[in-house]
C-alpha positions as CSV (number, residue, x, y, z in Angstrom):
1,X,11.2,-32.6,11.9
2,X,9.9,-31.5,15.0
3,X,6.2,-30.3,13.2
4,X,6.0,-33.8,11.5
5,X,6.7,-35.7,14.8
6,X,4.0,-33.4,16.9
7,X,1.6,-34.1,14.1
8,X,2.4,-37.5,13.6
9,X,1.8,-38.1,17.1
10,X,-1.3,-35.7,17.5
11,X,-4.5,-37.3,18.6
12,X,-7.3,-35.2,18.9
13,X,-9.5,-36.9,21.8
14,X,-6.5,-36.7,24.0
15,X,-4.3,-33.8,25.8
16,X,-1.1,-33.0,23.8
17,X,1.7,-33.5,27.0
18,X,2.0,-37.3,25.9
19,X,2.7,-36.5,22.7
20,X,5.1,-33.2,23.5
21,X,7.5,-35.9,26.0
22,X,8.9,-36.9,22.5
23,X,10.4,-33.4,22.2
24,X,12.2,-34.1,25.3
25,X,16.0,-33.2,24.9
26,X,15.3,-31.7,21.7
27,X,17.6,-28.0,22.0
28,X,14.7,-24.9,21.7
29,X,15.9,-22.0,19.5
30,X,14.4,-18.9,18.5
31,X,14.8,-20.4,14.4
32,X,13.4,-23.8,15.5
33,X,10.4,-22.2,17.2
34,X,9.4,-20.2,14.3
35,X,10.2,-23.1,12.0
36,X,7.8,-24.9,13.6
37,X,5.1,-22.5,14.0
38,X,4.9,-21.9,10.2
39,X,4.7,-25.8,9.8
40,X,2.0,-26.1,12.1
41,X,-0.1,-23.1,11.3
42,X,-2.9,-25.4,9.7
43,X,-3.3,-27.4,13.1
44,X,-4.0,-24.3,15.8
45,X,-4.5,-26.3,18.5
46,X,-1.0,-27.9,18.3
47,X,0.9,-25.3,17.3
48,X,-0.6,-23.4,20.3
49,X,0.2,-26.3,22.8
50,X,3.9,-26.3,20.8
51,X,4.7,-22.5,21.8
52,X,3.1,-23.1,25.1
53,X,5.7,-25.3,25.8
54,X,8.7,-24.3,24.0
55,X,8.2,-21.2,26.6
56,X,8.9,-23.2,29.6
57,X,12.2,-24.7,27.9
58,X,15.2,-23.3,30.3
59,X,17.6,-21.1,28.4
60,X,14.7,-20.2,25.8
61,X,12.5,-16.7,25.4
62,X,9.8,-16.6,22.9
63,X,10.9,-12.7,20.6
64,X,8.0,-11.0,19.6
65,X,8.4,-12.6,15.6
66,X,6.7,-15.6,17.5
67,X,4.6,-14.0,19.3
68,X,3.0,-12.3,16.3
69,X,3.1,-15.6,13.9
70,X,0.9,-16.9,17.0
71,X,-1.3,-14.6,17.2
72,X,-2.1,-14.8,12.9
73,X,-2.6,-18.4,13.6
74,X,-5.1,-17.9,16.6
75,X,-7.2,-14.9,14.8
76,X,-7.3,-17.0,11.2
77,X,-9.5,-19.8,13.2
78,X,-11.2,-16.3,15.0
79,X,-9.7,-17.8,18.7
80,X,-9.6,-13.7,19.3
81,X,-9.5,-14.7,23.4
82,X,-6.7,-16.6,22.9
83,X,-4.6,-14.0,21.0
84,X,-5.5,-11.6,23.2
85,X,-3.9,-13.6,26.0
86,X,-0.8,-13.7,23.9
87,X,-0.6,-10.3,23.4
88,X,-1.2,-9.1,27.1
89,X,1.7,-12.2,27.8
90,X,4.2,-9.9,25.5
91,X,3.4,-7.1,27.2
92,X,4.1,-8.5,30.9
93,X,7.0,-10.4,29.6
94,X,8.5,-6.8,27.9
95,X,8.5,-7.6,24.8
96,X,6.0,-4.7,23.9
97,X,3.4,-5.7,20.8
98,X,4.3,-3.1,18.2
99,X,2.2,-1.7,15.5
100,X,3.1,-4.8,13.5
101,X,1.7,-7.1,15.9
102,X,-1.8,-5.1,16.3
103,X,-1.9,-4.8,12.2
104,X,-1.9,-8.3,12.2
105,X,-4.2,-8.3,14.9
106,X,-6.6,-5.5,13.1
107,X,-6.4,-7.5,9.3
108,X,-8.0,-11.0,11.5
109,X,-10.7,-9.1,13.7
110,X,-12.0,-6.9,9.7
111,X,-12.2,-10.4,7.9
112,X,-13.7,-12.1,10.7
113,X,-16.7,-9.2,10.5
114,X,-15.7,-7.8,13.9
115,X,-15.5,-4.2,13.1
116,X,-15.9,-3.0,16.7
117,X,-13.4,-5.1,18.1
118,X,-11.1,-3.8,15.2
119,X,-11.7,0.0,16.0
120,X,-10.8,-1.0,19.9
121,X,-8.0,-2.7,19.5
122,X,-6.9,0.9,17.1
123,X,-7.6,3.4,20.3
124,X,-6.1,0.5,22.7
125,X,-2.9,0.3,20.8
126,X,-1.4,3.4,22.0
127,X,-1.4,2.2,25.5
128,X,0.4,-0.5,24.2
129,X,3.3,0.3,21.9
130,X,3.9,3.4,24.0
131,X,4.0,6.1,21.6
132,X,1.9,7.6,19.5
133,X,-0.2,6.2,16.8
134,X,1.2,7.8,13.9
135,X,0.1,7.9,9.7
136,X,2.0,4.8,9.0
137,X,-0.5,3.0,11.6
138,X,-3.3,4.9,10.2
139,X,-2.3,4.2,6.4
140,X,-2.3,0.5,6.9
141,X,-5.3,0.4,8.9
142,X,-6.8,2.2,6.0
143,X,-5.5,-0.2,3.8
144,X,-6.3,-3.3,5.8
145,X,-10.1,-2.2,5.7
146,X,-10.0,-1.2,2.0
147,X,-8.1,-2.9,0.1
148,X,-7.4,-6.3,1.6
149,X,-10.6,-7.4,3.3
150,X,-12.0,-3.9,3.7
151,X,-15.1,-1.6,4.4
152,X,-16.1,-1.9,0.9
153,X,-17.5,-5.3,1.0
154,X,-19.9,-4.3,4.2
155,X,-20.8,-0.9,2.4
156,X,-19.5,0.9,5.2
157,X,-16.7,4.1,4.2
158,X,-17.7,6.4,7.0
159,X,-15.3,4.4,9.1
160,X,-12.3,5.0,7.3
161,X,-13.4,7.9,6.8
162,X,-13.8,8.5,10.6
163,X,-10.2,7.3,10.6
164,X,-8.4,9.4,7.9
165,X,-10.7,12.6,9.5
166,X,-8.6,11.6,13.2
167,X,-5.3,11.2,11.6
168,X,-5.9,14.8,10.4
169,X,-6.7,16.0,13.3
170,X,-3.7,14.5,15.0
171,X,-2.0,16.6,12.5
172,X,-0.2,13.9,10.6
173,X,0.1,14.7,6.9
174,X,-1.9,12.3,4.8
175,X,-0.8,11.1,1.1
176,X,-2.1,10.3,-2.1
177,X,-1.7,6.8,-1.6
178,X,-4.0,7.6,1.4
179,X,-6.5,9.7,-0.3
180,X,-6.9,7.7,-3.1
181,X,-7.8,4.3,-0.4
182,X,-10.5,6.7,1.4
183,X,-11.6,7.2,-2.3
184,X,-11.8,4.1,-3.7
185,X,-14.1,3.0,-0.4
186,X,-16.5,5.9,-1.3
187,X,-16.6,4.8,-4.9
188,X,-16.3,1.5,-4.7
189,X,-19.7,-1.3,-4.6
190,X,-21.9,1.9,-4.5
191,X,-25.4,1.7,-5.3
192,X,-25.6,4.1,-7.5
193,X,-29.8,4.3,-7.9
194,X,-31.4,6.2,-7.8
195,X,-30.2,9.0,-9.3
196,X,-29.7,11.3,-6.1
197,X,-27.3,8.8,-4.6
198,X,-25.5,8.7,-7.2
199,X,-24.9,12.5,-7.4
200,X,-24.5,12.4,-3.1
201,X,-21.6,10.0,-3.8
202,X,-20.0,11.8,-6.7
203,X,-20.2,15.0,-4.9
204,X,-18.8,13.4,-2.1
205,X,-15.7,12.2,-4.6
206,X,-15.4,15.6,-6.0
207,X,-15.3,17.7,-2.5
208,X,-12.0,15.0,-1.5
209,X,-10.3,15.8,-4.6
210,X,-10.8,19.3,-4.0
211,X,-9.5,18.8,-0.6
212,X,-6.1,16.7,-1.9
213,X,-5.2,19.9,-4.1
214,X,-5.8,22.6,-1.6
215,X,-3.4,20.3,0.7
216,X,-1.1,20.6,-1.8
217,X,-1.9,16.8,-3.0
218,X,-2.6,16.7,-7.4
219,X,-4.8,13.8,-8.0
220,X,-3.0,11.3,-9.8
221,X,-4.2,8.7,-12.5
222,X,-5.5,6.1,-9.8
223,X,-7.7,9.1,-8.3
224,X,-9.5,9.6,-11.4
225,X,-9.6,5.7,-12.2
226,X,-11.9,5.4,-9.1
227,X,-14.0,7.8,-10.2
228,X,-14.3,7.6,-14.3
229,X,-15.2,3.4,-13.1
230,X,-18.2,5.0,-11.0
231,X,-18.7,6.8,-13.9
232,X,-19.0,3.6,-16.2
233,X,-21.2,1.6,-13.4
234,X,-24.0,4.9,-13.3
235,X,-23.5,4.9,-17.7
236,X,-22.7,8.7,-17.5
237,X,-20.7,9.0,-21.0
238,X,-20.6,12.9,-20.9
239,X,-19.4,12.6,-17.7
240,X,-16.9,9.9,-18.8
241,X,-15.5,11.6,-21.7
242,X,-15.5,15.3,-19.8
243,X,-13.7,13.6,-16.7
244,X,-10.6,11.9,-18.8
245,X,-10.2,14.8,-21.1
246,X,-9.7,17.0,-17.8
247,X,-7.0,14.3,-16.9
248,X,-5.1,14.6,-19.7
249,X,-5.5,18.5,-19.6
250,X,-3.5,18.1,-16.2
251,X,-0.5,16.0,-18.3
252,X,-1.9,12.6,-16.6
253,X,-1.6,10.1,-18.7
254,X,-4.6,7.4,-18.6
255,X,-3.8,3.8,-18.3
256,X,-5.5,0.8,-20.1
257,X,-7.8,0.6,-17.1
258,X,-8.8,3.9,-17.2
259,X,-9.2,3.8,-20.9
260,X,-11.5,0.4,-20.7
261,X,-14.0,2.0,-18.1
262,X,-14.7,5.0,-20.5
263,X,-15.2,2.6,-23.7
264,X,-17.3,0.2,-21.5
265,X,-19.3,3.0,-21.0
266,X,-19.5,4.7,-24.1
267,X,-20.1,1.4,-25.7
268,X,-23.3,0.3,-23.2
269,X,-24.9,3.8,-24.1
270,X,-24.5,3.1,-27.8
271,X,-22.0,5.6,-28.6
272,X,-20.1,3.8,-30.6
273,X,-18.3,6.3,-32.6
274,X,-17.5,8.1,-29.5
275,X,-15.7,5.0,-28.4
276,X,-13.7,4.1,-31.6
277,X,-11.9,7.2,-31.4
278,X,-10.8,6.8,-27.6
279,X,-10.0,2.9,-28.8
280,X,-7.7,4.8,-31.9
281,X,-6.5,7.5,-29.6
282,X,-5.2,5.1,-26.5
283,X,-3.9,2.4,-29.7
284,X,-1.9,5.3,-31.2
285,X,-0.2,6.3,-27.9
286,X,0.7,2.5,-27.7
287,X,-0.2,0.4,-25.4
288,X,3.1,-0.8,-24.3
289,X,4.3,2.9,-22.8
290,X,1.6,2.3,-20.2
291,X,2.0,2.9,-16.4
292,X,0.2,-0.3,-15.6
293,X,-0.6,-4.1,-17.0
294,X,-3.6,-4.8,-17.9
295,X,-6.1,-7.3,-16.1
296,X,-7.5,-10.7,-17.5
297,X,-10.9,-8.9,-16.8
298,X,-9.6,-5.8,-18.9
299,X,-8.5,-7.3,-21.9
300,X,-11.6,-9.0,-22.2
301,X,-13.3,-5.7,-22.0
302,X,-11.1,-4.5,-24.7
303,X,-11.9,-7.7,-26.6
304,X,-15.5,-7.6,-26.7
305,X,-15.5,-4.0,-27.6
306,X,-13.1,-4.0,-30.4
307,X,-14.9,-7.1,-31.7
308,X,-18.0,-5.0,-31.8
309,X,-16.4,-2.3,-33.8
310,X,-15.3,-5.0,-36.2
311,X,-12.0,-3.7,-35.1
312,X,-10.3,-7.2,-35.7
313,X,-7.0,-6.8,-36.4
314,X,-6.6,-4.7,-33.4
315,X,-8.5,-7.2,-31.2
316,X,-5.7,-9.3,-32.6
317,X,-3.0,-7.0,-31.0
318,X,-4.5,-6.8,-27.7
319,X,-4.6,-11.0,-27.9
320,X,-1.0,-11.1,-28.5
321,X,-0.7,-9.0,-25.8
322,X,-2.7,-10.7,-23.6
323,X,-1.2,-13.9,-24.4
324,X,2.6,-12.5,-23.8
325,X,1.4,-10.9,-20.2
326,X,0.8,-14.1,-19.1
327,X,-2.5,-13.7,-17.6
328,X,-5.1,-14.9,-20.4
329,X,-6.6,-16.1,-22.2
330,X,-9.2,-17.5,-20.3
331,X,-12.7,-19.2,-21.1
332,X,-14.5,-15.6,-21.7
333,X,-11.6,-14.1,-23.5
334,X,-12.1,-17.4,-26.1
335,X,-15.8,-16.7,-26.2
336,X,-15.8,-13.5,-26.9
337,X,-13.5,-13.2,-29.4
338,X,-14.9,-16.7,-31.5
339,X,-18.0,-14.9,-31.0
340,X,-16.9,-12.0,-32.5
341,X,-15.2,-14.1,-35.5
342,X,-18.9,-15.4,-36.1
343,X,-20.8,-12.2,-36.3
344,X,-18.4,-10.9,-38.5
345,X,-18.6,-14.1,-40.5
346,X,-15.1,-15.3,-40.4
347,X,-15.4,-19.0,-39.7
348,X,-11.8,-20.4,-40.8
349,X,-10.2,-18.0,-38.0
350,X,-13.3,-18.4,-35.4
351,X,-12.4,-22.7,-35.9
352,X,-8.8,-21.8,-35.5
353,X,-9.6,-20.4,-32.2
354,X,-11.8,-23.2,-31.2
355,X,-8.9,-25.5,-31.3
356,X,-6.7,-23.4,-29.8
357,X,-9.6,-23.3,-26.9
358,X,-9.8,-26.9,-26.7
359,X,-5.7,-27.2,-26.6
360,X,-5.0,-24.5,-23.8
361,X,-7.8,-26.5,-21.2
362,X,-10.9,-24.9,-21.8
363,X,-14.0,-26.4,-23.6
364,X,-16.5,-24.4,-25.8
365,X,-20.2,-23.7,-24.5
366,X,-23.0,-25.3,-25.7
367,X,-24.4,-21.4,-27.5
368,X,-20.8,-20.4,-29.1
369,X,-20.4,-24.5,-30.2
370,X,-24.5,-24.3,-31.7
371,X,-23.8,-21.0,-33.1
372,X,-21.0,-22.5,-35.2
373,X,-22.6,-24.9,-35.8
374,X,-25.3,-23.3,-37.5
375,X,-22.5,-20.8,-39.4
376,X,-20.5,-23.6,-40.3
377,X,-23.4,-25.5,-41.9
378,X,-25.1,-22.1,-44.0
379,X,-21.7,-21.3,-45.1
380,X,-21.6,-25.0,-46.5
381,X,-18.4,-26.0,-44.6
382,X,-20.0,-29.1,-42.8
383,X,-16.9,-30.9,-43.3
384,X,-15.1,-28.4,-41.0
385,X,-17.7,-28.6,-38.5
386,X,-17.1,-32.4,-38.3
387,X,-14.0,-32.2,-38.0
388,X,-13.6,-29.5,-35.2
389,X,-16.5,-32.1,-33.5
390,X,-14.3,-35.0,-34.0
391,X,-11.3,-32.9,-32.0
392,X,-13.7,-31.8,-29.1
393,X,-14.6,-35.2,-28.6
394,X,-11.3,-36.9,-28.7
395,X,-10.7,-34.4,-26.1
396,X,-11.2,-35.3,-22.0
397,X,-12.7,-32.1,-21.5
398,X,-16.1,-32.0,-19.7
399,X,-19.2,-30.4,-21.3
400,X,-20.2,-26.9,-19.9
């Protein structure tokens, strides 16, 4: 109520205090305040002239839970001055900013690009929190610059890694989950040309993993994920094949992801044989006793590639599959399997899937509706064609 009244009554050429008298007598309470904070996230500016004056409201103290939705709100629209102010107000007030309050602080300073700021704010936080920074604040900082907004995107892992290199030195025990973020931002969005870099970075790879088992910490299946994908990117299949038969040496069982990076790559270097038997070896230990589901962008993989092995009732399977997770199929999965249909001539099933297209949202594009065209037309079934025509157009689905 009290969001919908402030906004109501919100005009933006003129100061709030006319339009905050109609809170008057209104009874401020910690759950009202944040309430109305969430409500009011999208409009900064009043929710910030809100909490301003729900402070000076006898009987009421804003608890630090408001204080940190505050300060989200002021660093999503990058007002870092302003959250600053708020979090140098908790501290006076003694209600000390905890490591919470500066993660939320760090995740809004890495996506706004201002990676100096974020590494101040880490060394100032100390001073703040009054203790010790210690590996749960270092783990989610990693995380934060990896894996949510992250390093990665600005090419830049030597941060982190100045990070994780000071958390050892503090003499706080890192973890795989750990190790295997500092790895994914060496691997990840590498350029990998030419060919010296990409040896630097695997070198680089290799020398952590040997560093995680003399700490005592086995690589697991994500570790050598990261890698066998860099693997795939640089079209190394020796390296591919050598690197997941030393993971299942170790008992680690590879997931569908890991599996897909090594096919891709087999299959973009022309070993095809090579990649039919991991396709038959990762069918045969069944795909549903897997550690992880599968990504849209996954089964596709494994889509196109069984298509090309004219592996269709398997690429059958893995639709089924796809279709129960939930997560598919999508425009490309639909291409790339009708497309698949066609090479391999089977035009009653590649029509089927055409109208299934058409039904679940997505219309066909102009080469896989000309190549059927032309299919349908040689394999004198012109009547078919007209009749999948006729349900495309009866459709309200815009041409691609």
């Amino acid at each position: 109520m009290v969001a919908n009244l402030l906004i109501e009554h919100h005009d933006p050429y003129h100061a709030m205090e006319s339009t905050l008298l109609h809170l008057n007598g209104i009874r401020v309470s910690t759950e009202l305040v944040q309430q109305t904070v969430i409500r009011l996230k999208n409009v900064p500016n009043v929710a910030l002239d809100f909490f301003v004056w729900a402070k000076e409201q006898p009987g009421y103290h804003h608890d630090g839970v408001a204080y940190d939705m505050m300060i989200d709100i002021m660093g999503k629209v990058r007002q870092f001055d302003v959250a600053w102010q708020l979090l140098l107000e908790m501290d006076q007030l003694g209600d000390k900013p905890t490591s919470k309050t500066f993660g939320i602080l760090f995740r809004r300073l890495i996506a706004a690009g201002l990676t100096r700021q974020a590494l101040q704010a880490f060394d100032d936080m100390e001073s703040f929190t009054k203790r010790e920074t210690d590996r749960e604040d270092f783990v989610y900082l990693l995380d934060t610059l990896f894996l949510i907004y992250g390093w990665c995107k600005l090419n830049r892992p030597e941060v982190a890694e100045k990070f994780f290199r000071e958390m050892i030195d503090r003499g706080l025990e890192a973890n795989i989950v750990t190790y295997n973020v500092l790895l994914n931002g060496i691997c990840r969005r590498t350029v990998l040309h030419p060919e010296t870099h990409f040896e630097g970075i695997i070198q680089k790879a290799e020398n952590l993993l040997d560093e995680m088992q003399k700490r005592g910490i086995e690589p697991d299946v994500t570790s050598y994920s990261i890698i066998l994908h860099v693997y795939s990117r640089a079209h190394k299949p020796d390296l591919s094949l050598d690197k997941l038969c030393s993971m299942k040496e170790k008992g680690i069982f590879p997931t569908v992801g890991t599996y897909s990076s090594v096919i891709k790559c087999l299959c973009s270097c022309g070993r095809l044989e090579d990649a039919e038997e991991i396709l038959n070896e990762m069918v045969a230990n069944g795909m549903g006793d897997l550690s992880c589901t599968p990504s849209l962008s996954t089964y596709n993989i494994l889509v196109g590639t069984f298509s090309r092995l004219n592996k269709m009732d398997i690429v059958q399977e893995i639709w089924n599959d796809m279709k129960e997770s939930g997560d598919g199929p999508d425009l490309d999965s639909y291409t790339l399997l009708i497309h698949g249909l066609y090479e391999k001539r089977k035009w009653a099933e590649a029509c089927e899937f055409v109208v299934e297209m058409i039904q679940s949202g997505f219309r066909p594009q102009k080469i896989t509706l000309e190549k059927l065209y032309k299919g349908l037309t040689q394999a004198d079934m012109l009547a078919t064609w007209k009749r999948l025509k006729k349900k495309l157009d009866a459709s309200s689905l815009k041409p691609l």
